[in-house]
C-alpha positions as CSV (number, residue, x, y, z in Angstrom):
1,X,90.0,33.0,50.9
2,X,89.1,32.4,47.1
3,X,86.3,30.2,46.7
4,X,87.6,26.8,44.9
5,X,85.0,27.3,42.3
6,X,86.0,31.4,41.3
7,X,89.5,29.9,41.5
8,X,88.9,27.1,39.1
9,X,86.9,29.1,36.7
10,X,90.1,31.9,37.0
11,X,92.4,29.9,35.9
12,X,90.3,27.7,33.0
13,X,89.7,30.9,31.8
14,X,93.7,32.1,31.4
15,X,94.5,28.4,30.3
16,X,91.8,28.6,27.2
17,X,92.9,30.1,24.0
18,X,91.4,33.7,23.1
19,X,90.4,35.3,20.0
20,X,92.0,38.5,19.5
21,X,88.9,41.0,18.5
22,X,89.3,42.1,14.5
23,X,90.7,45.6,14.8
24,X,88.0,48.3,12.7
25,X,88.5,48.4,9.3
26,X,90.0,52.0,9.7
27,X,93.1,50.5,11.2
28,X,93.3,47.7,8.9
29,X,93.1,49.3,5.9
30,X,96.3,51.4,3.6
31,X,96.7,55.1,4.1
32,X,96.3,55.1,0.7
33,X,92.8,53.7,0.5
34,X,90.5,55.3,-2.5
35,X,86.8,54.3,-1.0
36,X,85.3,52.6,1.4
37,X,82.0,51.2,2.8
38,X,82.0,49.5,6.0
39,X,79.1,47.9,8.5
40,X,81.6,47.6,11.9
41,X,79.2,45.6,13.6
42,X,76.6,43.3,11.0
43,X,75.2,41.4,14.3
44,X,73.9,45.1,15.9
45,X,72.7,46.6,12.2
46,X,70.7,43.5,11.2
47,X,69.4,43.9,14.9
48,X,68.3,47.4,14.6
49,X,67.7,47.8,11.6
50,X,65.0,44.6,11.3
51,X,61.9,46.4,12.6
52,X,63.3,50.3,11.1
53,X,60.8,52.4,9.2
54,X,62.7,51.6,6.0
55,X,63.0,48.1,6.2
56,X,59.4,47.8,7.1
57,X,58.3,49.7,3.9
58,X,60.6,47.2,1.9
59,X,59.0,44.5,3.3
60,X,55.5,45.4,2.9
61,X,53.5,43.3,0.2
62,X,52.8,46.9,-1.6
63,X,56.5,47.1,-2.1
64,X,56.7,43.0,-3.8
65,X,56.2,44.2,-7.9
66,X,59.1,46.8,-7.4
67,X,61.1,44.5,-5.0
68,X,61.2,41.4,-7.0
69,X,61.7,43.0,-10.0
70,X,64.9,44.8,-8.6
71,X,66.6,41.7,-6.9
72,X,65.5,39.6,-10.2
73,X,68.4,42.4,-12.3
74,X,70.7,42.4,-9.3
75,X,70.9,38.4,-8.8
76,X,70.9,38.3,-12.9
77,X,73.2,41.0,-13.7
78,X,75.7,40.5,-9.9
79,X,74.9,37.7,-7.3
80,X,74.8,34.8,-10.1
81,X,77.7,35.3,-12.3
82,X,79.8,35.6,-9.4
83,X,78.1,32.8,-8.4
84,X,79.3,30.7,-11.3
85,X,82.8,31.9,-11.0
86,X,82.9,30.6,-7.7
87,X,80.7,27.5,-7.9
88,X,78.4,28.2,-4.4
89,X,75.4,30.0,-3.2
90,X,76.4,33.0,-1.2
91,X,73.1,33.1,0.6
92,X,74.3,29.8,2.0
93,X,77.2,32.0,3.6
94,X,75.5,35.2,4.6
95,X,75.0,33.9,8.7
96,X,78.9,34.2,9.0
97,X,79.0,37.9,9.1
98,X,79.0,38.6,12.4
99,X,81.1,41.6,12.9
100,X,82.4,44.1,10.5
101,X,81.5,44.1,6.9
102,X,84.3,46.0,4.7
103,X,84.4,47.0,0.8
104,X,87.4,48.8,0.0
105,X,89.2,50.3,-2.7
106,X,92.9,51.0,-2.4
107,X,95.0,52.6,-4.6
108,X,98.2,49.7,-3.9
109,X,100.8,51.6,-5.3
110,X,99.6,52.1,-8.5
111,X,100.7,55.0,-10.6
112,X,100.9,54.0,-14.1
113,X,100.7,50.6,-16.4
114,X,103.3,48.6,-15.3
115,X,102.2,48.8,-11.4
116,X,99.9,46.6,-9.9
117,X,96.3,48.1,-10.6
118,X,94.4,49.0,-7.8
119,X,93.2,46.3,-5.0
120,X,89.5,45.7,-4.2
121,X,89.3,44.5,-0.5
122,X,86.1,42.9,1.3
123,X,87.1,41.9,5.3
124,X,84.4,39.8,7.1
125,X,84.7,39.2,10.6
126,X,83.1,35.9,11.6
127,X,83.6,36.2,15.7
128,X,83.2,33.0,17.2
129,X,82.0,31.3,14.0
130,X,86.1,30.7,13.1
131,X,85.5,27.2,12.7
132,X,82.4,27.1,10.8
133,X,84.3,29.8,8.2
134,X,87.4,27.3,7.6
135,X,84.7,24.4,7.3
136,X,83.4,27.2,4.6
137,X,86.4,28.0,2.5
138,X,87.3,24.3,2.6
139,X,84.2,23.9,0.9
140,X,84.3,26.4,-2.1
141,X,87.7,24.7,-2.9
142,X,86.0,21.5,-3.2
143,X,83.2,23.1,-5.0
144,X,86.1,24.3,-7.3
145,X,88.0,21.2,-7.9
146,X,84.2,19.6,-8.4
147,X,83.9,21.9,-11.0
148,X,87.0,21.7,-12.3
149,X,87.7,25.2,-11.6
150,X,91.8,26.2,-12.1
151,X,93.2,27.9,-9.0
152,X,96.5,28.2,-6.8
153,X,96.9,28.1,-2.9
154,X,99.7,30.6,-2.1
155,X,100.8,32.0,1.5
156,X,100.8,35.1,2.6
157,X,102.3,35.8,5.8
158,X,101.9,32.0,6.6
159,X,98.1,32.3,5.9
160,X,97.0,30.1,2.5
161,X,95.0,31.7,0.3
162,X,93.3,30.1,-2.6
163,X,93.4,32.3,-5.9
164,X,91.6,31.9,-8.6
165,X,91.8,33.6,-12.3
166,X,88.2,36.0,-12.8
167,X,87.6,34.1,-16.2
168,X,88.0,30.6,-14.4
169,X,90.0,29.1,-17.6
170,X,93.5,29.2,-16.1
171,X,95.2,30.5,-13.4
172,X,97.9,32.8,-15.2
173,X,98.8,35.6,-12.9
174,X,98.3,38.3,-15.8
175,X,94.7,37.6,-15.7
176,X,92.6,39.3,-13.3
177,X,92.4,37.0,-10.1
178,X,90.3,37.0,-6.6
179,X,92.5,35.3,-3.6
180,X,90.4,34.7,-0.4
181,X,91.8,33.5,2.9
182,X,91.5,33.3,6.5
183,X,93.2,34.5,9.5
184,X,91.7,34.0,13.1
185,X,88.0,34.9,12.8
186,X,88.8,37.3,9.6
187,X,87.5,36.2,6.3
188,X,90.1,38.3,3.7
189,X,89.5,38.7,-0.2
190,X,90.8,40.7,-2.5
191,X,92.4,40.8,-6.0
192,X,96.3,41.4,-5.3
193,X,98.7,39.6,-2.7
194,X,100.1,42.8,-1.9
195,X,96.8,44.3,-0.8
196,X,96.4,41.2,1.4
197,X,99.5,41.5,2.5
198,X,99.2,45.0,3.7
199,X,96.3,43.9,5.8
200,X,97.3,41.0,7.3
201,X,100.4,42.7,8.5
202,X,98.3,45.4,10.4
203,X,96.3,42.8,11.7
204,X,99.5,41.7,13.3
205,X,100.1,44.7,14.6
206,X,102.6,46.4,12.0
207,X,102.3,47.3,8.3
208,X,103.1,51.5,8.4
209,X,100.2,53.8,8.1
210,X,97.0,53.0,8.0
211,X,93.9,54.7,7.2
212,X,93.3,55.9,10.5
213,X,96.0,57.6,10.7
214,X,94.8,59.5,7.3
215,X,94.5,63.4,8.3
216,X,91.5,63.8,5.7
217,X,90.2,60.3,6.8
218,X,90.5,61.7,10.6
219,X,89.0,65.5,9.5
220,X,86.1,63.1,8.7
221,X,85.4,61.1,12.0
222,X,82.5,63.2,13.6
223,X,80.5,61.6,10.6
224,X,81.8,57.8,10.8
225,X,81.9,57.6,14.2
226,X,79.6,55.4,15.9
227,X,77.8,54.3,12.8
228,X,75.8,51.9,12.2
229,X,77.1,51.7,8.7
230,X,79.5,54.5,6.6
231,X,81.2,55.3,3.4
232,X,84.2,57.8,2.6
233,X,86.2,58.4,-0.7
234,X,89.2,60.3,-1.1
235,X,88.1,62.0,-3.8
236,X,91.4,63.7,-5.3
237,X,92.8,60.3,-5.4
238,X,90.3,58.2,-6.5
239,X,89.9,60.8,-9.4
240,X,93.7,61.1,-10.3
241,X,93.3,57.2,-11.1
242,X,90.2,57.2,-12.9
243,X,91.9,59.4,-15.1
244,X,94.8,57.3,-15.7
245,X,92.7,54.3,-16.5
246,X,90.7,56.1,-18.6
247,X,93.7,57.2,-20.3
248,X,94.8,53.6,-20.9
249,X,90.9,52.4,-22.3
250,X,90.9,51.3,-25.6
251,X,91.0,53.4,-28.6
252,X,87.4,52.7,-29.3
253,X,86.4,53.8,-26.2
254,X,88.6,57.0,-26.0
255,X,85.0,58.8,-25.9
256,X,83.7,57.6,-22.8
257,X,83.4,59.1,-19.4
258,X,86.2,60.9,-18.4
259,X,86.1,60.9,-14.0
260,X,87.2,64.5,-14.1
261,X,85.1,65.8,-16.6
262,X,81.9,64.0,-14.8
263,X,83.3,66.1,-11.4
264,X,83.9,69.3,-12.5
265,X,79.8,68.5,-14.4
266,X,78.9,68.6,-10.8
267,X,80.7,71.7,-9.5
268,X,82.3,69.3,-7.3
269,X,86.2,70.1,-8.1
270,X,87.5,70.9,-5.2
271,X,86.1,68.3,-3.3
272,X,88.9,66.9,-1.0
273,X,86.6,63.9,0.6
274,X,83.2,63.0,0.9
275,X,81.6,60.6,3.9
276,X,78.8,59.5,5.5
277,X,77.7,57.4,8.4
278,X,73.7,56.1,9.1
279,X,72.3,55.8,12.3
280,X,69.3,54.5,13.5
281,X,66.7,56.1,16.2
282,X,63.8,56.5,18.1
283,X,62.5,58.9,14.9
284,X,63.9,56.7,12.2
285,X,67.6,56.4,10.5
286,X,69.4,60.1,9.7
287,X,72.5,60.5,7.7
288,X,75.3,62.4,8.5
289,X,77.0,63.4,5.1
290,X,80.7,65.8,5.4
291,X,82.0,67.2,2.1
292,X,85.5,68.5,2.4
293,X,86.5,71.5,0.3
294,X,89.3,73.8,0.7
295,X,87.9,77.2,2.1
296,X,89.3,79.3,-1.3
297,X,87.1,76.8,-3.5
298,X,83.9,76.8,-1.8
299,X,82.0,78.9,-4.7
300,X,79.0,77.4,-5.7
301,X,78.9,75.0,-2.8
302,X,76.4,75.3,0.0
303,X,74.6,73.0,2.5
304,X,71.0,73.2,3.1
305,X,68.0,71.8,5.4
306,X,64.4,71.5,4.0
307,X,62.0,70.4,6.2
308,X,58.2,71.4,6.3
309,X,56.9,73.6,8.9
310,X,53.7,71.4,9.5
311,X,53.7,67.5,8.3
312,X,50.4,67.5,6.5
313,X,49.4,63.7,7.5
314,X,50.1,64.4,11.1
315,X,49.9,68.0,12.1
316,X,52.5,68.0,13.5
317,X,54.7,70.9,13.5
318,X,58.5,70.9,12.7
319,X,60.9,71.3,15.2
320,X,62.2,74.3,14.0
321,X,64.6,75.3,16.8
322,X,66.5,72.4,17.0
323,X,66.7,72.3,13.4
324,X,68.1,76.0,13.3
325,X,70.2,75.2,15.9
326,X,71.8,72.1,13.6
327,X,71.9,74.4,10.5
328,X,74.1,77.1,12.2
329,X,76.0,74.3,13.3
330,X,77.1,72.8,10.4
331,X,76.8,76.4,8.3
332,X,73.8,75.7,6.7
333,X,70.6,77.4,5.1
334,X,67.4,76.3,6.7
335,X,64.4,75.9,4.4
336,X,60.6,75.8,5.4
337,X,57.8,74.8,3.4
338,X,55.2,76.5,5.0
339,X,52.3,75.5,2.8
340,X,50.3,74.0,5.8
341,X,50.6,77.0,7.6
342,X,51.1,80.6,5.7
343,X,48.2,82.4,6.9
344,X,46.5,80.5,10.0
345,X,49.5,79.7,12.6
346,X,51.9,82.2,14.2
347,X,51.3,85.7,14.6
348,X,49.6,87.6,11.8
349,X,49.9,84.3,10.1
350,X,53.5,84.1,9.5
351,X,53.6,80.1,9.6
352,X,55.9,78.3,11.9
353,X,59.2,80.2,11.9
354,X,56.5,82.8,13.9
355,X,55.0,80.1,15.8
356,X,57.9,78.7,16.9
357,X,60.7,81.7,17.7
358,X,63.1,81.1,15.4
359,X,61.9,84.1,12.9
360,X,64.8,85.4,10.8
361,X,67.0,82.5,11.5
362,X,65.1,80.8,8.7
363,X,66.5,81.7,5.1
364,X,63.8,80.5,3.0
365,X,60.1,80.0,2.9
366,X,58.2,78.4,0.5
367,X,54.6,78.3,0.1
368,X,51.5,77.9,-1.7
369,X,48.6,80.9,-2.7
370,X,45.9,77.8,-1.9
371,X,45.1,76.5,1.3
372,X,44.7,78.9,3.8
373,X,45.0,82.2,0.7
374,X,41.7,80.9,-0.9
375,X,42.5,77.7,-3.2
376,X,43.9,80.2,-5.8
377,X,47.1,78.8,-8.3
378,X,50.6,79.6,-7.6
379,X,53.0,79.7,-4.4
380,X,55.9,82.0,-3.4
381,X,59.5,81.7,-2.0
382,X,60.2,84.2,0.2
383,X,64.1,85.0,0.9
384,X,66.9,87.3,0.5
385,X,67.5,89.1,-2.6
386,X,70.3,87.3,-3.8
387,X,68.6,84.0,-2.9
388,X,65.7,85.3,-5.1
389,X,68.1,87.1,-7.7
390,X,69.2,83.5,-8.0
391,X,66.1,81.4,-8.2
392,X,64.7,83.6,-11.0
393,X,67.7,82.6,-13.5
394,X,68.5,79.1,-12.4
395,X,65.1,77.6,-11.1
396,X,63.7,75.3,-14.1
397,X,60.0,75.3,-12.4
398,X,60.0,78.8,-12.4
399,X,61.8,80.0,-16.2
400,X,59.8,77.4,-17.7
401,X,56.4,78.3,-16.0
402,X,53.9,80.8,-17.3
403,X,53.2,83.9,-15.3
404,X,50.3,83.6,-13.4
405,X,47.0,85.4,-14.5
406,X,46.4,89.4,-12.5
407,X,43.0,88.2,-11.1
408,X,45.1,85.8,-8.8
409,X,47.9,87.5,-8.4
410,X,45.4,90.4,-7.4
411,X,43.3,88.0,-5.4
412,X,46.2,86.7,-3.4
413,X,47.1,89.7,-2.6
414,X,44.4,91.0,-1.0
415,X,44.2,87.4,0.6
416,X,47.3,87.7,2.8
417,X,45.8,91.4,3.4
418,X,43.0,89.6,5.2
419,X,45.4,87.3,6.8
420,X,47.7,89.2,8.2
421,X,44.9,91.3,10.3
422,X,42.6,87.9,11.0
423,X,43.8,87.3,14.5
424,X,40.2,86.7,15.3
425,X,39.3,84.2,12.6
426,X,42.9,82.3,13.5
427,X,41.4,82.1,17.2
428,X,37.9,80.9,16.2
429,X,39.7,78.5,14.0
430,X,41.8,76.9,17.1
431,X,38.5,77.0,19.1
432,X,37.2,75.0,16.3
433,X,40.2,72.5,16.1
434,X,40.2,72.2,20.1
435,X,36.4,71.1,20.2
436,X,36.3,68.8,17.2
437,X,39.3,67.0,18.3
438,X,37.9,66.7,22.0
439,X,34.5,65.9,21.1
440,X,36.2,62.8,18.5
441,X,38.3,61.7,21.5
442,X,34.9,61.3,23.8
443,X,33.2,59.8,20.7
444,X,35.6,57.2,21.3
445,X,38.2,57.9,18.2
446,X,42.2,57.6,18.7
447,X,43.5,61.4,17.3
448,X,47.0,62.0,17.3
449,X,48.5,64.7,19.4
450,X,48.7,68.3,18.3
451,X,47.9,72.0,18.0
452,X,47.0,72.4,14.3
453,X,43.6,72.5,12.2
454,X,45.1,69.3,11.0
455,X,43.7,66.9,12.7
456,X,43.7,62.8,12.0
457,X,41.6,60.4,13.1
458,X,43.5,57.0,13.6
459,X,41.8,53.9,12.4
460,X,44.6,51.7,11.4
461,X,43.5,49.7,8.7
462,X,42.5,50.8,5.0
463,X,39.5,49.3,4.8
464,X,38.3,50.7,7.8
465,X,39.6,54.0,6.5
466,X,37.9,53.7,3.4
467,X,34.5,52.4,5.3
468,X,34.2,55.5,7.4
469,X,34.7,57.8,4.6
470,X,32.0,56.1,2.6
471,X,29.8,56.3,5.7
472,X,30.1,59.5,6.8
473,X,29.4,61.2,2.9
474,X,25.9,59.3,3.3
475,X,25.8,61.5,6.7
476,X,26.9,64.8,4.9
477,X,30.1,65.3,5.8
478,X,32.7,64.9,3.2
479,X,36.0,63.2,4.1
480,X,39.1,61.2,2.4
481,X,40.8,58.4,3.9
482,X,44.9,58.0,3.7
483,X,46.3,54.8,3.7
484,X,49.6,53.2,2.7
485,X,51.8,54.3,0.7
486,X,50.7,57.5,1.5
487,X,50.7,57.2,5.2
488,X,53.0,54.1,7.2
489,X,51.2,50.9,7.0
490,X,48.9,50.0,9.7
491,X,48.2,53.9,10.0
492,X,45.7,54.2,8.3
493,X,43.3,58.2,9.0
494,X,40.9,60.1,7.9
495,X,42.5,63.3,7.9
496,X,40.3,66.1,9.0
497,X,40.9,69.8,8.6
498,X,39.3,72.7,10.2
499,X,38.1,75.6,8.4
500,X,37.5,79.2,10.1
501,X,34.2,79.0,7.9
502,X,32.4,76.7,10.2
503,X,30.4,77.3,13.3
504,X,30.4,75.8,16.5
505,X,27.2,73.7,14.8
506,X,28.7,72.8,12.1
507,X,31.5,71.3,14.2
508,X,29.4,69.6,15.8
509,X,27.4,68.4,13.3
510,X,30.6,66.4,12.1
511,X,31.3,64.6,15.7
512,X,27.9,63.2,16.2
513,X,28.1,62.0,12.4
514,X,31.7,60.6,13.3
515,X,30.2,59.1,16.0
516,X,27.0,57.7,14.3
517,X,29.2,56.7,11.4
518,X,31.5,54.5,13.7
519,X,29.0,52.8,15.2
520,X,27.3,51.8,12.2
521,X,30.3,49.7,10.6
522,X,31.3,48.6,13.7
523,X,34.4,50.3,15.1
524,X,33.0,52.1,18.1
């Protein structure tokens, strides 16, 4: 038998009212939507995204002259005249989005002057904080009678919105005019009934097509799904109405921007859509970005992945496989910048696409004649012929640079002469990288992980970076230390490098004054 307390709790549960979940923006929105930028789920994205890489960088006091100066011209120029128009403090509002966050643009019909223009949407889902939202809007309209703000309440589909005129003198409908209402948990504003309307009838479980059901917007769903935040525009649309408007701009302005012109600036004409979504990992947040052009007018349109081969601050080297991998994928070049490793690492000093497998499957190498060639100026790209062909009539850094001088070009040369056959100088310089990073490690230094001559010494802080520098020149060994912004904050390094050059004594010579030198200020 039940248990009388399961039973109970059964049937409180069916006798208390529910709140339907808000159903995603995709399915709320028109099929004919222009743009839109959506957060699904603002409780999970403030959650991850509080301690990501990013946000830490914007919240670090190096960060505070830039910062302020951009929120001062944003809360000037945005938050405050909005603000005014409305009579509140939006940062008083910002704890009621809970779920989705949604800015749309929709095209509503229009197709000339005497249809209604356009419709910006915003959709905020306030989950369980329903009540505290109504408390909300019943405020602003006080705030706007308090003010003596002119606005209407009109119902749409039985749900009362208040709307109020953009200039805040009257309330004609000709002017421009932002309505905002609620329904359930939903917080809806936008600036045309019909728009609203649209919506609201979805969210009841008609209304016709919606975005979702949008081909191009469904072509584009390996990229928005499961985002933590994503955008999309319909571009052939959006850009068919930015001409018209332009069209209709006053006469003084009938030489400004034309949408199509700026496109087709950009070699981006047959763009059908364009989307991305963010996410959020263990390795920080990646983008996934689709651009949809028709097969036939692809020319001039390529996708391509740069990484380096070995991250200088860390030593640590790319992933190249799984990054080939992604490129053939997605039918995409793959570029390496080699210059930490052309010349020491992979066989006959081929760099990482050697050390790692992948060989060939790269398309383009960059690198530098310095470093491992012998400090001289210049670098290369190395790449197919009509990759080069290219370059040499489009790249600006390389038409409007001078040639470089025959004594390096000669010199650099003959360097990767000598490199290519110095298989035992590239051993004796990992010997030299394995002992010095060992005999660190025993001193009692942190040293990240890794394979490379690169090899960094982890102190944390700046000042101790800067303290072990300055200690260990008075012990004759010359290092710099890296700190933020050049490195993460609170990862702060010397960043050693090993040099074929150097003898086992020499190496030696630097741990005992690494270990002398810590000692001295303190940190060992």
């Amino acid at each position: 038998m039940r248990h009388p307390t399961s039973l109970l709790a059964l049937l409180l549960g069916l006798a208390l009212p529910t709140m339907a979940a808000v159903p995603p923006a995709e399915q709320l929105l028109p099929a004919d939507t222009l743009a839109v930028l959506s957060v699904p789920d603002a409780t999970k994205y403030v959650a991850t995204c509080k301690d990501s890489p990013a946000m830490r960088l914007w919240n670090d006091p190096a960060m505070r002259p830039f910062r302020d100066k951009l929120m001062a011209k944003l809360t000037k120029e945005a938050i405050e005249p909005l603000e005014r128009e409305l009579g509140i403090k939006l940062a008083d509002y910002s704890a009621l989005a809970q779920g989705q966050v949604t800015l749309a643009l929709t095209q509503n019909g229009w197709q000339g002057t005497k249809d209604p223009l356009p419709a910006l949407l915003l959709l905020l889902d306030t989950r369980d904080q329903s009540d505290q939202l109504k408390k909300t809007l019943a405020e602003v309209r006080k705030k706007l009678t308090d003010a003596n703000k002119k606005f209407r309440s009109d119902k749409i589909r039985d749900v009362e919105f208040t709307t109020l005129a953009l200039d805040a003198t009257n309330a004609s409908p000709d002017l421009p005019q932002i309505s905002f209402g609620q329904s359930g948990s939903l917080l809806l504003v936008g600036t045309n009934p019909k728009a609203l309307e649209q919506v609201l009838a979805r969210l009841a479980g008609g209304g016709g097509g919606a975005l979702a059901d949008q081909a191009d917007f469904q072509a584009d769903q390996p990229v928005i799904r499961e985002a933590l935040t994503y955008g999309w525009i319909n571009v052939t649309p959006a850009v068919a109405v930015g001409v018209k408007l332009a069209a209709q701009a006053p006469t003084g302005n009938a030489e400004g921007p034309k949408p199509d012109k700026i496109i087709a600036a950009l070699g981006l004409t047959g763009v059908k859509t364009l989307a991305f979504g963010a996410r959020q990992g263990p390795d920080g947040a990646t983008v996934d970005m689709s651009m949809s052009v028709p097969a036939d007018q692809r020319k001039g349109i390529f996708k391509l992945i740069a990484t380096d081969g070995v991250f200088s601050m860390d030593g640590y080297v790319a992933k190249l496989p799984e990054i080939c991998a992604l490129a053939e994928r997605y039918g995409a070049l793959t570029l390496v910048d080699d210059c930490h490793a052309t010349g020491h690492l992979g066989e006959k000093g081929r760099g990482t696409p050697a050390l790692t497998g992948v060989g060939s499957r790269v398309d383009i190498v960059t690198g530098t004649f310095g470093k491992t060639l012998g400090g001289a100026m210049g670098g290369f790209v190395a790449a197919a012929q009509p990759i080069v062909d290219l370059l040499r009539q489009r790249a600006r850094p390389y038409l409007f640079s001078n040639s470089l001088a025959p004594a390096v070009v000669g010199g650099s040369l003959k360097a990767l002469e000598i490199a290519v056959a110095a298989d035992d100088r590239r051993a004796l310089l990992q010997s030299h990288a394995r002992r010095f990073r060992a005999g660190v490690e025993k001193a009692g230094f942190a040293v990240l992980p890794g394979e490379t001559p690169i090899i960094p010494v982890m102190l944390g802080e700046a000042q101790r970076a800067q303290d072990l520098a300055r200690a260990l020149d008075e012990r004759g060994v010359y290092v710099a230390g890296f700190f933020f912004p050049v490195v993460p904050q609170g990862a702060a390094r010397i960043r050693t490098q090993m040099s074929a050059a150097l003898t086992n004594e020499d190496v030696d010579f630097a741990i005992a004054a690494f270990a002398d030198a810590g000692k001295a200020i303190g940190i060992l």
